[in-house]
C-alpha positions, 0 to 999 in steps of 0.5 A, spaced: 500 500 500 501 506 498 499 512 502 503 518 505 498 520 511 497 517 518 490 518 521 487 518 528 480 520 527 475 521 533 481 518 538 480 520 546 485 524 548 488 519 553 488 514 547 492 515 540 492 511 534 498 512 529 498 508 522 504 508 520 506 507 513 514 507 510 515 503 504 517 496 506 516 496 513 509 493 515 503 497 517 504 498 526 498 499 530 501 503 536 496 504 543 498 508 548 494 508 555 498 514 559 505 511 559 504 504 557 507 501 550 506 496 545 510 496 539 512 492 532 518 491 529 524 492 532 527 496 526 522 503 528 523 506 535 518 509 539 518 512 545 513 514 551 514 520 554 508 522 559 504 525 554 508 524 547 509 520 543 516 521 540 517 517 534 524 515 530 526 510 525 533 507 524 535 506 517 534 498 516 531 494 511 532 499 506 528 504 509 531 510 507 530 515 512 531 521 507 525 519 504 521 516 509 513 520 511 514 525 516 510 524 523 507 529 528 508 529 535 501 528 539 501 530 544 495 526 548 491 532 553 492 536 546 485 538 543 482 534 538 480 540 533 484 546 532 483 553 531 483 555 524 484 562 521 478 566 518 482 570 514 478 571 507 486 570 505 485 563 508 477 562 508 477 561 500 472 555 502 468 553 509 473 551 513 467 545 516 465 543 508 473 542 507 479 539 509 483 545 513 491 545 511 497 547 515 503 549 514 511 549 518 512 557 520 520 557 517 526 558 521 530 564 517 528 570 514 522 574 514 521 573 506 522 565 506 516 565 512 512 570 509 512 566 502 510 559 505 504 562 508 502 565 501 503 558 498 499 554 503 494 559 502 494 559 494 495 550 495 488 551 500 485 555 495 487 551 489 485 544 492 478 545 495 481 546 502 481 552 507 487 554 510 488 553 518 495 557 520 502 556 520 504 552 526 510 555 530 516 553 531 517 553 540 512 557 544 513 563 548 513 567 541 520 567 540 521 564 534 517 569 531 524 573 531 526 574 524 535 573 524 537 577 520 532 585 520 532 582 528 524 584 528 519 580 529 515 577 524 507 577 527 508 585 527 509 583 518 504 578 518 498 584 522 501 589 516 502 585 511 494 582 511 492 588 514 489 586 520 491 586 528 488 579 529 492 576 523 498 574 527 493 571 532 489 567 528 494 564 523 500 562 528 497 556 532 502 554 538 506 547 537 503 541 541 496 545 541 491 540 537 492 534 534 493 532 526 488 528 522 493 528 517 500 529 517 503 529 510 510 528 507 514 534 505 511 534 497 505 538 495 504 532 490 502 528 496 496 533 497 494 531 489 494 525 490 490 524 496 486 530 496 480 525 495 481 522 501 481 527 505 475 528 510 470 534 511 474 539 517 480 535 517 486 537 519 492 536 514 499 538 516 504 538 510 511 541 513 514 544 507 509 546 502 515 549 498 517 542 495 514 539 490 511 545 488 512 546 480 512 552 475 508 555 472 504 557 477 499 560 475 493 556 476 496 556 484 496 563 483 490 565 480 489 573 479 483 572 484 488 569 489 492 574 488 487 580 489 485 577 495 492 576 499 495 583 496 488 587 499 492 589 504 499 591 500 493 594 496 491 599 502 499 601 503 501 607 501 507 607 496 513 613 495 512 612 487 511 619 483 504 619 482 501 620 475 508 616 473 509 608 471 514 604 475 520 600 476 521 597 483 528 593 484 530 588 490 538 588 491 539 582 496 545 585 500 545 586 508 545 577 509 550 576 505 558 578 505 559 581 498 563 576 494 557 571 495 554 569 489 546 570 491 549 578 491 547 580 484 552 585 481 550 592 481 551 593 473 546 587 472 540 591 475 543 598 472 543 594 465 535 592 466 534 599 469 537 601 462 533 598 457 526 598 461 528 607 460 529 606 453 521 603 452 518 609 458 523 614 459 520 617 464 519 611 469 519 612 477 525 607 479 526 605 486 531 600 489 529 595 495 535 593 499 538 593 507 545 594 509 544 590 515 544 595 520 541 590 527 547 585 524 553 584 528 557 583 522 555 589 517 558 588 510 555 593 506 556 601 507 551 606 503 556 609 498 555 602 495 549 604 492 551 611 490 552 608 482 543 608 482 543 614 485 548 617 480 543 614 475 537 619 478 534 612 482 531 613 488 534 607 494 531 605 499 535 601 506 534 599 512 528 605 514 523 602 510 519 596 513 518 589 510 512 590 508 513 597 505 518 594 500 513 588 499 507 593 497 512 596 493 514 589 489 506 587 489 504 593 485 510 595 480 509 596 473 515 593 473 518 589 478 526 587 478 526 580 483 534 577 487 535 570 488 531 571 495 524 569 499 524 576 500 523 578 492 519 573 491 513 575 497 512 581 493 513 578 486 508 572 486 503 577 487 504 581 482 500 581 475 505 585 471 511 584 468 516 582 473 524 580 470 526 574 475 532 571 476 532 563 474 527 562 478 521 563 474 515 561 478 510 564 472 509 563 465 509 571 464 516 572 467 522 572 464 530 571 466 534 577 467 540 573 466 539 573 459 538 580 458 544 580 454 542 574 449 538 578 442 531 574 444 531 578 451 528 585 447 522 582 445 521 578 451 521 584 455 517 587 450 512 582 450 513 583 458 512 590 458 505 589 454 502 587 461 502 594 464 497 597 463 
């Protein structure tokens, strides 16, 4: 049997039935009564810790344990039923008529978290299902702290969907219900087994940025688009008004300057360039962060002097998150790096957008080919989608 979910439907909270799947290892029921165990195969690993069930799994037989299905902790006196976010962002569905995903609150920057929770949402969208929240990484709120700008990420979440309560409602507590459904770390998973899944269920997939595959347009529909952008949609903008307008991320203050994410300042300046030459008189405006709040800073202002020598606006370290986002979400020309933090604005984003060798639309086109002689007329069929 193929199946990439375990199930523990209507369970009483002091009894928890685990079925677990991996490839050549038999099926294994799995009882527990407050600390007492029965167990199967003596390849799988369980242990009984008061409440929690903590599984690991060696290596025998040929199971491969990168590849195994991954298992959720249950915890025993946790709730059977989750809460679920009611944000329109999140409620594309009726969340009892529906199975409710969940995914994992990222552990690094700001951009790669963000993003995750857009792709739940736009998954849940696409599949039927209503997306329950992002299940944070330790409790107390401290993993909500973002490394690199040092701030802290619920603030970005309420801004960014424009609703003081969206942080509240999207974050559920680790240990704090059980899963109906705990899926592998692929997309595809959820696909297949979609059919599967009852109504108001509660499906937790770790990783949805995996097996997510390009194009994504039918993921990403311009309804979808409009719905998770209505708060970015309200913020104010510093573009000149009455003007088109060209928005650039500079992935700067994480990285030293010799890494091969940071893309050379001539490479935008070559863009900046060639989208002149098609509208002159475009307001241009550069996203970047010298890493102020960093312990080790490798970037100085004079290092964007060549765009304000170019009559290019820069913004730093002074503009939110969320500021830059609403700016990449709503640029008639949008300029992306090799970071999470472009692509948060930039899949929002329903006009011509230059990415760099990620291209997760069938719209957008590759910067590092502005050089080739087919770049000018993709970038001018680009440059149709404004309007």
């Amino acid at each position: 049997r193929e199946q990439g979910c375990a199930g523990s439907y209507g369970l009483p909270a002091n009894e928890a039935m685990l079925r677990l799947l991996l490839g050549p290892v038999a099926a294994l029921a799995l009882k527990v009564h407050d600390a007492d165990l029965e167990h199967g195969p003596s390849d799988l690993a369980l242990i009984a810790d008061k409440n929690r069930i903590v599984q690991s799994y060696a290596a025998e037989d040929g199971v491969d344990e990168t590849s195994s299905v991954r298992f959720t902790i249950m915890d025993a006196d946790a709730p059977l039923t989750c809460g679920h976010c009611t944000l329109s962002a999140c409620a594309f569905h009726d969340a009892n008529k529906s199975p409710r995903l969940y995914v994992s609150e990222m552990s690094d920057g700001g951009g790669h978290r963000m993003v995750t929770i857009l792709r739940g949402m736009a998954i849940a969208a696409h599949m039927n299902m209503t997306f329950g929240g992002a299940i944070e990484l330790a409790s107390g709120g401290a993993s909500h702290i973002v490394p690199v700008h040092k701030t802290n990420f619920t603030n970005d979440v309420n801004e960014f969907f424009g609703d003081q309560s969206a942080s509240t409602q999207l974050f559920v507590k680790q240990d704090a219900c059980k899963f109906s459904l705990t899926c592998r770390d692929n997309v595809e998973t959820i696909m297949k087994e979609r059919s599967s899944y009852p109504d108001a269920s509660q499906v937790r997939c770790r990783a949805v940025n995996n097996g997510l595959r390009p194009p994504l347009n039918d993921w990403f529909t311009p309804a979808v688009k409009a719905t998770l952008r209505r708060g970015l949609d309200v913020r104010p903008l510093m573009f000149a008004s009455g003007f088109k307008t060209m928005a650039l991320h500079l992935r700067r203050g994480d990285l030293p300057k010799n890494h091969v994410n940071c893309l050379p300042n001539s490479y935008f300046l070559s863009l900046i360039q060639m989208v002149r030459k098609r509208i002159p008189s475009i307001d241009v405006h550069v996203f970047s962060n010298i890493g102020v709040n960093k312990d080790v800073i490798f970037w100085q202002k004079s290092d964007f002097d060549d765009f304000k020598a170019a009559n290019v606006k820069v913004h730093l370290d002074e503009v939110k998150s969320v500021d830059a986002w609403a700016h990449f979400s709503r640029a008639d020309v949008l300029v992306t790096s090799a970071s999470h933090f472009s692509m948060t604005g930039a899949v929002l984003n329903e006009k011509c957008v230059i990415g760099h060798e990620n291209l997760l639309f069938d719209y957008w086109i590759d910067g590092r080919f502005q050089e080739k002689p087919e770049f000018a007329s993709k970038l001018d069929a680009c440059m149709k989608r404004i309007v």
